[in-house]
C-alpha positions in Angstrom: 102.2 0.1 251.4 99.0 -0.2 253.6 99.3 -2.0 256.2 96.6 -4.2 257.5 94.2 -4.0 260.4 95.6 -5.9 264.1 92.5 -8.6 263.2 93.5 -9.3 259.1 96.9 -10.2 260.3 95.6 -12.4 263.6 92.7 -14.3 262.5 93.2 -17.6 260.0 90.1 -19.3 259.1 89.9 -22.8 258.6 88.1 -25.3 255.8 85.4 -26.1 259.0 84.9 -22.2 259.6 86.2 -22.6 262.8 88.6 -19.5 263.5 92.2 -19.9 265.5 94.7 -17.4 266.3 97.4 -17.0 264.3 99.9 -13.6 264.3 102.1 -13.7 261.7 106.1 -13.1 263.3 107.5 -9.4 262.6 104.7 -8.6 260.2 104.7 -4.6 260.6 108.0 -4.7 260.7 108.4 -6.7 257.3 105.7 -4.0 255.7 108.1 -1.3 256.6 111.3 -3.1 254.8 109.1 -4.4 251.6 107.5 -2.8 248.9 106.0 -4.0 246.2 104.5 -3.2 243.4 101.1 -4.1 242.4 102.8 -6.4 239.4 105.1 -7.8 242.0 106.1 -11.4 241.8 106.7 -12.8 245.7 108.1 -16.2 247.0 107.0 -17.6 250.4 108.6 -20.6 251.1 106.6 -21.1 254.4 103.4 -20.3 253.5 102.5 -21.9 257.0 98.6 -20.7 257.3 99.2 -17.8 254.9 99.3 -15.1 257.2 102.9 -13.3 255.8 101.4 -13.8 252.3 98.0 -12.3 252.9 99.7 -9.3 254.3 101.2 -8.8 251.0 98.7 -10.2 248.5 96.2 -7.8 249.9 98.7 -4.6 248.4 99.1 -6.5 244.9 96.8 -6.3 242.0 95.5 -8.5 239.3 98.7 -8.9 237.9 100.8 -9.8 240.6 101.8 -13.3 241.9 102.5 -15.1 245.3 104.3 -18.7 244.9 103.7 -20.4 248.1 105.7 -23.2 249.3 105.1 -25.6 252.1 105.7 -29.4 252.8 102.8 -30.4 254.8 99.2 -30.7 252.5 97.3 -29.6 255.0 99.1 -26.0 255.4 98.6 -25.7 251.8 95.1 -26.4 252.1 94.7 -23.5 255.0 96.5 -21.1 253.1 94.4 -21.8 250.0 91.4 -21.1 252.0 92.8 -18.1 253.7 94.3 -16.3 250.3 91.7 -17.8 247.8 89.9 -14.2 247.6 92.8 -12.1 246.8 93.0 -10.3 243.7 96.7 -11.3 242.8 97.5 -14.8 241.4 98.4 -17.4 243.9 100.0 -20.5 243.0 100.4 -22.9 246.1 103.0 -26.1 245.7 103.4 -28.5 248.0 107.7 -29.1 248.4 109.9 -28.5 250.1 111.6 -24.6 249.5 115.2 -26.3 248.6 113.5 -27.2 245.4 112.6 -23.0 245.4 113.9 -22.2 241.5 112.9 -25.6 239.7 109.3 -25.1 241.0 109.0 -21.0 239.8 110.6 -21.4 236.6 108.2 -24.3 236.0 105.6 -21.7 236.5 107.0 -19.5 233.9 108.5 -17.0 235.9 112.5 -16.5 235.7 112.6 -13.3 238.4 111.0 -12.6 241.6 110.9 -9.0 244.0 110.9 -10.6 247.5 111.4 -14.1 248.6 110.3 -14.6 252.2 111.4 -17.4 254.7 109.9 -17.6 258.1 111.6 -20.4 259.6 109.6 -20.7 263.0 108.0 -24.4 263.7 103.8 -23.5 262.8 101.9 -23.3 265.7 99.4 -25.8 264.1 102.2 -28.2 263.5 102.9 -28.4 267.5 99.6 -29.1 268.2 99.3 -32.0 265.4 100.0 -35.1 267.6 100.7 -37.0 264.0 103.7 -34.4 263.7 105.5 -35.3 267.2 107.4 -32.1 267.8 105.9 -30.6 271.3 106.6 -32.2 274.6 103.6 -30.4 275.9 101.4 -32.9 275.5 102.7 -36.9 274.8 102.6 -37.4 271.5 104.7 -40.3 269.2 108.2 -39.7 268.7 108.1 -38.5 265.4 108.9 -35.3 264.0 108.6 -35.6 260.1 106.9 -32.7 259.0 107.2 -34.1 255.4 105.9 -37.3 256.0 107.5 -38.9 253.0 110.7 -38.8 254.9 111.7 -42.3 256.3 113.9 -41.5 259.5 112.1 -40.1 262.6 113.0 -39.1 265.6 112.0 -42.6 267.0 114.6 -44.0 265.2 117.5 -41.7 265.7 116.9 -41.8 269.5 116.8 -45.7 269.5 119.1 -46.6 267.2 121.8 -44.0 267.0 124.9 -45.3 269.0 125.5 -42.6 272.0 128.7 -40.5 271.1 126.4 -40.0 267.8 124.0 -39.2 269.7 126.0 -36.8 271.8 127.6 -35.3 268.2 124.0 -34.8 267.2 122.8 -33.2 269.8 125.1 -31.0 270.6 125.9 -30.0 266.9 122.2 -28.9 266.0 121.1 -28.3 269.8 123.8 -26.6 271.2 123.0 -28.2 274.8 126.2 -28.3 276.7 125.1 -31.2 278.5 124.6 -33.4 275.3 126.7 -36.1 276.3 124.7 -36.8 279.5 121.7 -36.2 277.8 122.7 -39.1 275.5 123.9 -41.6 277.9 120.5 -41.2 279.4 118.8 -42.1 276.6 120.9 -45.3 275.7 120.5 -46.1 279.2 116.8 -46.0 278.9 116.1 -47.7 275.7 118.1 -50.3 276.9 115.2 -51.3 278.9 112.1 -50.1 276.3 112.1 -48.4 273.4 111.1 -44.6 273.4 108.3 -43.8 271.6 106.6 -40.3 272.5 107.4 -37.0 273.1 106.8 -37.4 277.0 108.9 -40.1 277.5 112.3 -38.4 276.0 111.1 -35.1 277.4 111.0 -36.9 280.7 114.6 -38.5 280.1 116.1 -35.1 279.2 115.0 -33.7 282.7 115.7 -36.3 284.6 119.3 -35.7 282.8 119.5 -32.2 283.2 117.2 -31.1 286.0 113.3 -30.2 285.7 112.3 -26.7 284.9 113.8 -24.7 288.3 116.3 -27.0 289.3 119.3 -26.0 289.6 119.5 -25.0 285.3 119.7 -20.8 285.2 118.1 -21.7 281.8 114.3 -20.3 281.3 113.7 -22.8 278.6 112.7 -26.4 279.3 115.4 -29.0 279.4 114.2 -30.9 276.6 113.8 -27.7 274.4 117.2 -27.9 272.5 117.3 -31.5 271.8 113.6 -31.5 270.5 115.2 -28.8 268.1 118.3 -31.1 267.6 116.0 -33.9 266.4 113.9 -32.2 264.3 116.4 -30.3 262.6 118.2 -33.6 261.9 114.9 -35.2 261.0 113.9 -32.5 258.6 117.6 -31.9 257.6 116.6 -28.3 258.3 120.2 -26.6 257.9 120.9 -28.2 254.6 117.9 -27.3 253.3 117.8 -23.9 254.2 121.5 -23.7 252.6 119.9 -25.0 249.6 117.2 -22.1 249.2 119.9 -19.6 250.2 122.0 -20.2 247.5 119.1 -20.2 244.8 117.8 -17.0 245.8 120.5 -14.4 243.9 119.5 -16.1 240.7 116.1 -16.1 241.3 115.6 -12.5 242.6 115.6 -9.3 240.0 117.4 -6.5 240.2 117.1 -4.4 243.6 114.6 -7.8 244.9 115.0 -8.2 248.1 115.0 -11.7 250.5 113.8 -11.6 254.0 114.4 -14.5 256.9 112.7 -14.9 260.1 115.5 -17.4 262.0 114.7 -19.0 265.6 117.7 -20.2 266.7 121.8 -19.2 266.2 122.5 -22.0 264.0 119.7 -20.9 261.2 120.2 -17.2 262.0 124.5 -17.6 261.5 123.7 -19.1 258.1 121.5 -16.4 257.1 124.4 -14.1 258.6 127.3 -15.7 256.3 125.6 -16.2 253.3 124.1 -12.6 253.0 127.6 -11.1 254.1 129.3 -13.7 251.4 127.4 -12.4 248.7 127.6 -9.1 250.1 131.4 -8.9 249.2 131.2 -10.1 245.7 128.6 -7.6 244.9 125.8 -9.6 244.6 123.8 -8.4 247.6 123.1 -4.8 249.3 122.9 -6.3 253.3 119.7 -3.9 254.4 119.6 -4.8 258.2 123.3 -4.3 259.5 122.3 -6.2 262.7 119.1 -8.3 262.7 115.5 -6.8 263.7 114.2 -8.7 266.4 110.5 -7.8 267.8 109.4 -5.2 270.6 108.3 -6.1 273.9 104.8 -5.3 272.8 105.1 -7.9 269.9 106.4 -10.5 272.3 103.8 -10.2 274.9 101.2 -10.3 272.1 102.4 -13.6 270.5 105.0 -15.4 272.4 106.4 -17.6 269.5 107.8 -14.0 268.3 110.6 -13.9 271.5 114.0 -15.7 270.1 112.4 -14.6 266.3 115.4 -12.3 264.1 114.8 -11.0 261.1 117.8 -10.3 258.3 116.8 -8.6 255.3 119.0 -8.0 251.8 118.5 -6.6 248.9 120.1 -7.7 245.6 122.2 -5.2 243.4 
């Protein structure tokens, strides 16, 4: 497989010409463990700003296919723009990847060589203030990135009773101190309801400690329950369960399915399932222990340091 030149895999252009930065996660590594043929037939279920799938479109020919998935419009639009001159055939569908098999077989297709799932949160969606995920900058509590969703993370945080709360938290967050982090918040909305990113951020610390106080932790306080509410927002987990256990029927023989996890509770379902269908003889597991990215990688794009990467192939 060629692999692509440092600036094809960095640059995404969008609909206004104007160029960001974008560096696909574990993208030479991925070229190493996939090959495809120039008839190959790939699934990306984050097609994000298309920088995975224009890795591999560029290697397949006329008769080869990419199926892109994503939730948010406007990501399908930026990946339209970005693989719109590739030779292959790209069919772009705007769902959510739990509905993976219903949407390709409506296409036609009944087998696929490589599904690809990069579960990392897309840089553009953090800097969308009508998305609500970043504490970085105050933004409203929010956190839908399907928008046709009705719960957001406004209302969980404000109407959720606290050992719920707490449950939630420390279930999808994994943050020890959940249970103070929750009778914070109650505490809080009590006197005004919280509405932006900045003001539960702001909660959290004052919970847990700001950055450098007293937490051994390098991430910010309010990192793991801004993941705990979006993942309950987005119902992430049951989602990505969903697409797991579609992909053996969907992929042909010696396919392969790739998955870029962020976190423990993504990367131990990844784990289980491959290693389930490993022992009834469904699945070849290809990455004994998960590929995670060099030093070099990480420096270049820090949204690549807590990525893993678990690769099988089917028999």
């Amino acid at each position: 497989m060629n692999r692509p030149a440092r600036n094809e895999i960095r640059n995404t252009k969008y609909e206004n010409g104007s160029v960001v930065e974008h560096i696909p996660v574990l993208a030479e590594t991925l070229a190493e463990q996939i090959n495809l043929p120039l008839d190959g037939v790939m699934v990306d279920a984050t097609i994000g700003q298309g920088g995975h799938s224009f890795l591999f479109g560029r290697t397949l020919g006329p008769e080869g296919v990419i199926i892109g998935f994503d939730i948010d419009k406007n990501a399908v639009r930026r990946a339209h723009f970005r693989l719109k001159d590739l030779a292959c055939r790209v069919i772009l569908v705007c769902a959510n990847f739990s509905q993976i098999s219903e949407h390709v077989h409506k296409e036609g297709i009944e087998k696929v060589d490589f599904i690809l799932a990069d579960l990392g949160v897309c840089s553009a969606h953090l800097a969308d203030v009508r998305m609500g995920l970043s504490f970085q900058t105050d933004m409203p509590l929010d956190m839908r990135i399907d928008k046709r969703l009705k719960t957001t993370a406004a209302d969980i945080v404000n109407k959720v009773d606290e050992e719920s709360l707490a449950d939630l938290i420390y279930k999808f967050g994994e943050d020890r101190g959940a249970r103070r982090i929750a009778r914070y918040i109650v505490r809080e909305r009590r006197g005004r309801p919280i509405t932006t990113t900045g003001q539960l951020a702001a909660i959290v610390c004052r919970a847990l400690g700001r950055p450098g106080r007293k937490r051994k932790s390098r991430i910010h306080p309010a990192t793991r329950t801004f993941q705990a509410l979006r993942i309950a927002v987005n119902n992430e987990l049951e989602n990505l369960g969903k697409l797991l256990a579609s992909a053996p029927e969907l992929l042909s023989k010696n396919g392969r399915i790739a998955v870029i996890s962020f976190h423990s509770l993504e990367d131990r379902l990844v784990k289980n399932n491959f290693k389930q269908n490993e022992s009834e003889n469904i699945y070849k597991i290809i990455t004994k222990k998960p590929i995670v990215p060099t030093r070099k990688e990480i420096a270049d794009n820090r949204r690549a340091r807590s990525a893993k990467l678990r690769v099988a192939q089917k028999i």
